[in-house]
PyMOL Python script that loads the backbone (N, CA, C, O; Angstrom):
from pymol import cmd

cmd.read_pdbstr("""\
ATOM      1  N   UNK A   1       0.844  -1.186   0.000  1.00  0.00           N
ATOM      2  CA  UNK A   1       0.000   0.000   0.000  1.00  0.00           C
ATOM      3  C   UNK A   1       0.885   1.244   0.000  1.00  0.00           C
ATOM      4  O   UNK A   1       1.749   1.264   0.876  1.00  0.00           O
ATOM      5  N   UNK A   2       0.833   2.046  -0.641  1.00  0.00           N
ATOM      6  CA  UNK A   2       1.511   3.558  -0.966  1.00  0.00           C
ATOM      7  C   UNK A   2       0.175   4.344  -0.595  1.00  0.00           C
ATOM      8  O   UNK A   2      -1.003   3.987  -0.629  1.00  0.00           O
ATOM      9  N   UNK A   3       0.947   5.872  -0.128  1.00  0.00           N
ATOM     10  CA  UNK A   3      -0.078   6.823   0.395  1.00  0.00           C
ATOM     11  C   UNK A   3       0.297   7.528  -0.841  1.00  0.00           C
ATOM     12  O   UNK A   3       1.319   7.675  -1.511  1.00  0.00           O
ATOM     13  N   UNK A   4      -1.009   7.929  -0.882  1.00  0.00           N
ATOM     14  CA  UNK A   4      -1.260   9.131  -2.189  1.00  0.00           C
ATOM     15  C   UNK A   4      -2.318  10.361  -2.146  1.00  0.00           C
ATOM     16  O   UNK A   4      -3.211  10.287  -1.302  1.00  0.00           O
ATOM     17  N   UNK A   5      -2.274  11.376  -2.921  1.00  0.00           N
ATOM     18  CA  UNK A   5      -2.845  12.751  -2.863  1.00  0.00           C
ATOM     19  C   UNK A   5      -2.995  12.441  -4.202  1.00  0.00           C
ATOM     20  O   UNK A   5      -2.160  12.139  -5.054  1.00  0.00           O
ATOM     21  N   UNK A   6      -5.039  12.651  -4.278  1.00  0.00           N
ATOM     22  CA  UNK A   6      -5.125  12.289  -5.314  1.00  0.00           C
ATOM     23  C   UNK A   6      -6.182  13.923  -5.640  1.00  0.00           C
ATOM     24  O   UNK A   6      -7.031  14.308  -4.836  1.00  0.00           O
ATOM     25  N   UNK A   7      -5.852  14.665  -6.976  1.00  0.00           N
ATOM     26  CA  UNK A   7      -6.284  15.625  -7.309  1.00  0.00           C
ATOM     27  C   UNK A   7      -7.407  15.334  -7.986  1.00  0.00           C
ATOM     28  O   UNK A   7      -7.634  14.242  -8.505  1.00  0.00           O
ATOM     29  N   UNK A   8      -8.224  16.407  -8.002  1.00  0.00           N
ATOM     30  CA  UNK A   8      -9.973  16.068  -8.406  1.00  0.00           C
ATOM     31  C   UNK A   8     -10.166  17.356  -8.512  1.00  0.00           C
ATOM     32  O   UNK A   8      -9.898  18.296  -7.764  1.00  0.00           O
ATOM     33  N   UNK A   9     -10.976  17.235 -10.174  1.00  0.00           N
ATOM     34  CA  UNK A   9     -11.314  18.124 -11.016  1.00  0.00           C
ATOM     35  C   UNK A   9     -12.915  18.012 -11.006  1.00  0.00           C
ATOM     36  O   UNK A   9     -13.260  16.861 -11.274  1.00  0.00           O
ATOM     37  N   UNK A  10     -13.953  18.851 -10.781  1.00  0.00           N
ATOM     38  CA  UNK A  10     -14.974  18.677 -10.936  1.00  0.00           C
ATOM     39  C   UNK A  10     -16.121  19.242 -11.777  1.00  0.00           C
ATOM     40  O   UNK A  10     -16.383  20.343 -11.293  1.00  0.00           O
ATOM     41  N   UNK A  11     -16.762  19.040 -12.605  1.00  0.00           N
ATOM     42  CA  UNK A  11     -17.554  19.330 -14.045  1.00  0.00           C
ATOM     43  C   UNK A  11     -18.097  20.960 -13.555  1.00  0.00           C
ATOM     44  O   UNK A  11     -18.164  21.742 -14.503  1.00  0.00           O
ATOM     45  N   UNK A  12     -18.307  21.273 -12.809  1.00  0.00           N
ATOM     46  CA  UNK A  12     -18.921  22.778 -12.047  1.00  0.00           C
ATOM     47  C   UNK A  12     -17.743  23.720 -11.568  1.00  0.00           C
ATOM     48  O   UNK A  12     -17.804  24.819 -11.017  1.00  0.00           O
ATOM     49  N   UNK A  13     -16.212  22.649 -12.097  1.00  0.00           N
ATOM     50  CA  UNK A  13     -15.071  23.800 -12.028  1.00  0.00           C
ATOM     51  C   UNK A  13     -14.585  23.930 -10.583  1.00  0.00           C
ATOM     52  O   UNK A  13     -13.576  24.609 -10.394  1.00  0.00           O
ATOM     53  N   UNK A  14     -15.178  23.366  -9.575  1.00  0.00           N
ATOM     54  CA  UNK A  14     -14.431  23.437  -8.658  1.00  0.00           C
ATOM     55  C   UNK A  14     -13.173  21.748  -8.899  1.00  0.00           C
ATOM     56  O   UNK A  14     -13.051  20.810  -9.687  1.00  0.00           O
ATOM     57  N   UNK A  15     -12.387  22.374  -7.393  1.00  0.00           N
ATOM     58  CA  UNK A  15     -11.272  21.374  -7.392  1.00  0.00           C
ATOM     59  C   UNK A  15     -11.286  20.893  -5.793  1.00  0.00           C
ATOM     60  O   UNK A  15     -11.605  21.631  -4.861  1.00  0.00           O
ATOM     61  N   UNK A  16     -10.913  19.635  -5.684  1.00  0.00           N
ATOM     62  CA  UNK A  16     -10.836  19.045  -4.392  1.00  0.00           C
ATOM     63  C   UNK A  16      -9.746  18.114  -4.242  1.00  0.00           C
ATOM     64  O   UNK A  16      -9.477  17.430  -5.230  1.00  0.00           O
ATOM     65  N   UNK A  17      -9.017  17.949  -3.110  1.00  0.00           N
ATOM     66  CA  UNK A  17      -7.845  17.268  -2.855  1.00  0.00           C
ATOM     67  C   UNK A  17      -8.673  15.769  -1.911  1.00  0.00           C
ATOM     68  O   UNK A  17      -9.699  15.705  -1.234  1.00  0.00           O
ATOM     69  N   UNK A  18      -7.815  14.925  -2.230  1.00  0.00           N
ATOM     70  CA  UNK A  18      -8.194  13.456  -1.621  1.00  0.00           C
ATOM     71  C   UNK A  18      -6.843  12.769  -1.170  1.00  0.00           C
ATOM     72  O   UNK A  18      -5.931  12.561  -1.971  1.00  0.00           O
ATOM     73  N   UNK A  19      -6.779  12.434   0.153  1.00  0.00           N
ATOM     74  CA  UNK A  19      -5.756  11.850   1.042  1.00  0.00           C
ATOM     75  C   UNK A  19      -6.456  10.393   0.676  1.00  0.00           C
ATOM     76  O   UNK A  19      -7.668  10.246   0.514  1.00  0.00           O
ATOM     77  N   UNK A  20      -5.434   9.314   0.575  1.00  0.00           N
ATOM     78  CA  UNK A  20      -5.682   7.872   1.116  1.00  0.00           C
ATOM     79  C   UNK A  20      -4.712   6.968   0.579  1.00  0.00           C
ATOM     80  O   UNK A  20      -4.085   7.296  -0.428  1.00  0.00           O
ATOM     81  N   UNK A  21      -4.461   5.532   1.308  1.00  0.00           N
ATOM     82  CA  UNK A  21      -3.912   4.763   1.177  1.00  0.00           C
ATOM     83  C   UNK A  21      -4.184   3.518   0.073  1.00  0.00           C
ATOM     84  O   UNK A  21      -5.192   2.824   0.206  1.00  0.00           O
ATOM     85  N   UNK A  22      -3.294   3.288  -0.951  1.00  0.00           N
ATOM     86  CA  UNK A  22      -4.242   2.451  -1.889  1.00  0.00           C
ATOM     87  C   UNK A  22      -2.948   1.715  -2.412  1.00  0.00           C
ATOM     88  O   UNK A  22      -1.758   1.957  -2.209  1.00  0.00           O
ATOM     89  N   UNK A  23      -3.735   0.486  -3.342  1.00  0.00           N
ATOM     90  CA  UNK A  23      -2.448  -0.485  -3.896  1.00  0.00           C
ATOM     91  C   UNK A  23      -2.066  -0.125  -5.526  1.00  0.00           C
ATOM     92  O   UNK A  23      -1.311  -0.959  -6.026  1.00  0.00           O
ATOM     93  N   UNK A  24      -2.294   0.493  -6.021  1.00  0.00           N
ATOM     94  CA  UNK A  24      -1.852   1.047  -6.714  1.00  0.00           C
ATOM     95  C   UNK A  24      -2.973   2.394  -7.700  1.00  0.00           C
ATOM     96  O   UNK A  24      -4.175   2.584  -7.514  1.00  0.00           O
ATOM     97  N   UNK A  25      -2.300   2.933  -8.445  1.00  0.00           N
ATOM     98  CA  UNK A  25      -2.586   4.418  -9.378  1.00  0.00           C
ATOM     99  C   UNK A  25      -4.283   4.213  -9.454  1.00  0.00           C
ATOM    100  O   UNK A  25      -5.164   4.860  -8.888  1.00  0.00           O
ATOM    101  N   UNK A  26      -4.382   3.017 -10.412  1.00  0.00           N
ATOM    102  CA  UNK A  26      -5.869   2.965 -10.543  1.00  0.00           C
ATOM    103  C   UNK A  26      -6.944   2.973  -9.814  1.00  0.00           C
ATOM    104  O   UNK A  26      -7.933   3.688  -9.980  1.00  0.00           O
ATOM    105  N   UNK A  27      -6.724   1.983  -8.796  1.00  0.00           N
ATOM    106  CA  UNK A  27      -7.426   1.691  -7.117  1.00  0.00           C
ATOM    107  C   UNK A  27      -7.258   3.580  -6.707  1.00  0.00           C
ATOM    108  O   UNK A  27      -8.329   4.127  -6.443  1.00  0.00           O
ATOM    109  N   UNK A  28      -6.401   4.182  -6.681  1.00  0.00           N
ATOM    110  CA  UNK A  28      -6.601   5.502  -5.817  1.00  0.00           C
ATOM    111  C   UNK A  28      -7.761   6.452  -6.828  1.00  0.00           C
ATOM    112  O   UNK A  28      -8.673   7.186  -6.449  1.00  0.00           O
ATOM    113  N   UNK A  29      -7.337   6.124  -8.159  1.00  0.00           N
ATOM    114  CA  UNK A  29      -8.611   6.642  -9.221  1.00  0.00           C
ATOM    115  C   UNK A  29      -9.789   6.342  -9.269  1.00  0.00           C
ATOM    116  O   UNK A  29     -10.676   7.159  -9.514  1.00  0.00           O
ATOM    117  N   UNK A  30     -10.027   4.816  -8.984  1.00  0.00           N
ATOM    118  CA  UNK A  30     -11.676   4.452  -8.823  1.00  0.00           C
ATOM    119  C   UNK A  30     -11.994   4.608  -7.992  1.00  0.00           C
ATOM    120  O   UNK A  30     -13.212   4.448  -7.910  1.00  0.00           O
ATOM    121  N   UNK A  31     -11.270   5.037  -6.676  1.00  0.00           N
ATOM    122  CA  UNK A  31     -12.047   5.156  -5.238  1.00  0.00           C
ATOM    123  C   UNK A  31     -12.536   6.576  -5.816  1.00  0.00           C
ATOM    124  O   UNK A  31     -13.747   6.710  -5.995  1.00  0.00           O
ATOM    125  N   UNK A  32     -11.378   8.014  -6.226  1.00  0.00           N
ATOM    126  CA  UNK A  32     -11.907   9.153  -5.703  1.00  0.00           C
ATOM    127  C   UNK A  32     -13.483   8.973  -6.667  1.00  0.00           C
ATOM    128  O   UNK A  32     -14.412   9.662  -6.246  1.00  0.00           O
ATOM    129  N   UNK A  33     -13.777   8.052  -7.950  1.00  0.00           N
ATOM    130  CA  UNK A  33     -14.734   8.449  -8.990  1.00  0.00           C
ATOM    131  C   UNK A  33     -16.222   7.597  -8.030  1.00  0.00           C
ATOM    132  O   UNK A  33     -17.398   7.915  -8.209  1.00  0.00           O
ATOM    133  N   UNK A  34     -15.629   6.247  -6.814  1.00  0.00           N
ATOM    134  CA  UNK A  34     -16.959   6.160  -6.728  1.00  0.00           C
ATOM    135  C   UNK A  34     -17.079   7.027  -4.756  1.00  0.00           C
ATOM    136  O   UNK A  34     -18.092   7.026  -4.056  1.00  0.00           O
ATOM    137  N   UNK A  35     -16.105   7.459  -4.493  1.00  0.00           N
ATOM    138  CA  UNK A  35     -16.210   8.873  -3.242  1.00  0.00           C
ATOM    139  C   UNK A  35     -17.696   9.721  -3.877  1.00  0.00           C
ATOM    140  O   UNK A  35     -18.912   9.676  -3.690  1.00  0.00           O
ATOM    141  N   UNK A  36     -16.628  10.546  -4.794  1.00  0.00           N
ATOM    142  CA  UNK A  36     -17.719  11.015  -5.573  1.00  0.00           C
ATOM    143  C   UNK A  36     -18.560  11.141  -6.780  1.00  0.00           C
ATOM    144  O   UNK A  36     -17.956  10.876  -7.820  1.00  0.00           O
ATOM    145  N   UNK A  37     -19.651  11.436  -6.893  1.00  0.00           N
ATOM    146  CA  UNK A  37     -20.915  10.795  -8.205  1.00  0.00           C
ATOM    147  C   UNK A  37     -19.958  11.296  -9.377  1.00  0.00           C
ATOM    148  O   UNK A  37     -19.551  12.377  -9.802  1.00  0.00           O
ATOM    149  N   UNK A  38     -19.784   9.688  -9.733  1.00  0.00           N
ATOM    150  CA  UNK A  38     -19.101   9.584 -11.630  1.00  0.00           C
ATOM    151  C   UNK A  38     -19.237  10.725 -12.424  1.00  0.00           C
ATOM    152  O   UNK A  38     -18.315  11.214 -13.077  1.00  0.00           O
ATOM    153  N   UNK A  39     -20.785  11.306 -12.356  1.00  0.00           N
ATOM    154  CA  UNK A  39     -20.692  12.473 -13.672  1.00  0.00           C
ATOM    155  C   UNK A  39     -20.383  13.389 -12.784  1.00  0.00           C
ATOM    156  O   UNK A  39     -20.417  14.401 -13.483  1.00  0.00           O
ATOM    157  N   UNK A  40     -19.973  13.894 -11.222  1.00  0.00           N
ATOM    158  CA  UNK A  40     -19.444  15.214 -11.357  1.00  0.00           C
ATOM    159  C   UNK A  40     -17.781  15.341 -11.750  1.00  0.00           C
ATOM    160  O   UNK A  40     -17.303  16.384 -12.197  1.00  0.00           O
ATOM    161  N   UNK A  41     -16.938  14.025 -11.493  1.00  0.00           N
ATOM    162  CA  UNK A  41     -15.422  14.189 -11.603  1.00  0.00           C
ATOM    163  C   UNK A  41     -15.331  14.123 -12.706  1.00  0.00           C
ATOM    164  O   UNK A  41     -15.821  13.167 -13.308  1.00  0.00           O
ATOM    165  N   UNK A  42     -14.642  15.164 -13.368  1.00  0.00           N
ATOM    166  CA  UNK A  42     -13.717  14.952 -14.500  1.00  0.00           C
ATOM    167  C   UNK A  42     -12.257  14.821 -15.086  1.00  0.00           C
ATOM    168  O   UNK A  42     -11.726  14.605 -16.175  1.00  0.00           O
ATOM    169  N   UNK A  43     -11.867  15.086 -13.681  1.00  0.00           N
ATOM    170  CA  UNK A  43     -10.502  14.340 -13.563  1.00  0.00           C
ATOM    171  C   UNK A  43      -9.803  13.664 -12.191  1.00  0.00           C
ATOM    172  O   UNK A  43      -9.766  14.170 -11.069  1.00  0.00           O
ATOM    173  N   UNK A  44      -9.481  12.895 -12.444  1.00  0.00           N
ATOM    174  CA  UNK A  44      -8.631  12.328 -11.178  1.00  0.00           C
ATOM    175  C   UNK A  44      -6.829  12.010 -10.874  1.00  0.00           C
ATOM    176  O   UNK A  44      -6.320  10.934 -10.561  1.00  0.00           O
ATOM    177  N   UNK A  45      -6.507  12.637 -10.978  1.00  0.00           N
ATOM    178  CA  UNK A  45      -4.760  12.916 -10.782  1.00  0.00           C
ATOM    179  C   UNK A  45      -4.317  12.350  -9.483  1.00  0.00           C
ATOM    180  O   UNK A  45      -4.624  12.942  -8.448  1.00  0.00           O
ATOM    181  N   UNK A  46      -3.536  11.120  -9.444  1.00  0.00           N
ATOM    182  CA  UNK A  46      -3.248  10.441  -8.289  1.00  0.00           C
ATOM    183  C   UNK A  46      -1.897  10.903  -8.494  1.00  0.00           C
ATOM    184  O   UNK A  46      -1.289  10.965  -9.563  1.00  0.00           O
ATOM    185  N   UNK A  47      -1.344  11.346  -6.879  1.00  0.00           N
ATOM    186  CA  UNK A  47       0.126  11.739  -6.695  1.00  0.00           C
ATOM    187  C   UNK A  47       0.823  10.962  -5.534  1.00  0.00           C
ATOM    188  O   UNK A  47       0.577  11.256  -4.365  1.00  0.00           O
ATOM    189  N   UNK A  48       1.669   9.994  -5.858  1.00  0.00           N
ATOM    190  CA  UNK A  48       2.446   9.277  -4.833  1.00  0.00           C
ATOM    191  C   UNK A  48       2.885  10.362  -3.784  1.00  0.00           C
ATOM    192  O   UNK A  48       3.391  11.429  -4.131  1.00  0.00           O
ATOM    193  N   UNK A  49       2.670  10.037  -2.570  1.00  0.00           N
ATOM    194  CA  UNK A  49       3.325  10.887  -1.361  1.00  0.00           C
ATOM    195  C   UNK A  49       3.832  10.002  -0.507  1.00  0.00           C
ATOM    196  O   UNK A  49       3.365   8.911  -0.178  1.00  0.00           O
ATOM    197  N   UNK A  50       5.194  10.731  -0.029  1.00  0.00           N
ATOM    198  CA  UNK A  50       6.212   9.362   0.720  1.00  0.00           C
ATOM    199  C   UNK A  50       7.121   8.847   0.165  1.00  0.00           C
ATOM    200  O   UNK A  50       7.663   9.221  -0.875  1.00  0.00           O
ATOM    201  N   UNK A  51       7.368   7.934   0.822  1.00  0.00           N
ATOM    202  CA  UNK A  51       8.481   7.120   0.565  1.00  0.00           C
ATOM    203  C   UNK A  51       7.924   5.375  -0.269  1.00  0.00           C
ATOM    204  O   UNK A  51       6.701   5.242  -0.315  1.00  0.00           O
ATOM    205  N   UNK A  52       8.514   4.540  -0.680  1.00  0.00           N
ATOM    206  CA  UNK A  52       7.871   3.472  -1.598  1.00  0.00           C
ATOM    207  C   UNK A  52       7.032   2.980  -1.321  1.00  0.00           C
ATOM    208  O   UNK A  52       6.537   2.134  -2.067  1.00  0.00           O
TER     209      UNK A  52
END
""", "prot")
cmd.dss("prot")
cmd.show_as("cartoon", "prot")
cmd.util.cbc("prot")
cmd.orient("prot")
């Protein structure tokens, strides 16, 4: 498990940051899309934070 900061773009133009622990890039992407409702994210930018 790697900790990651995952960036979130949302269809109404706002932006929101997401902390959590996940097993890899994709897993931290499908969590933030089902966190929040599919049609408001339009992007999800996962950023490794830490060490490996």
């Amino acid at each position: 498990m790697r900790s990651y900061l995952i960036l979130l773009t949302m269809g109404d133009g706002r932006r929101a940051v997401m902390r959590g622990m996940f097993a890899t890039d994709w897993a931290a992407i499908d969590n933030a899309y089902e966190v929040f409702d599919d049609e408001l994210v339009l992007a999800a930018v996962p950023r490794r934070v830490g060490g490996y």
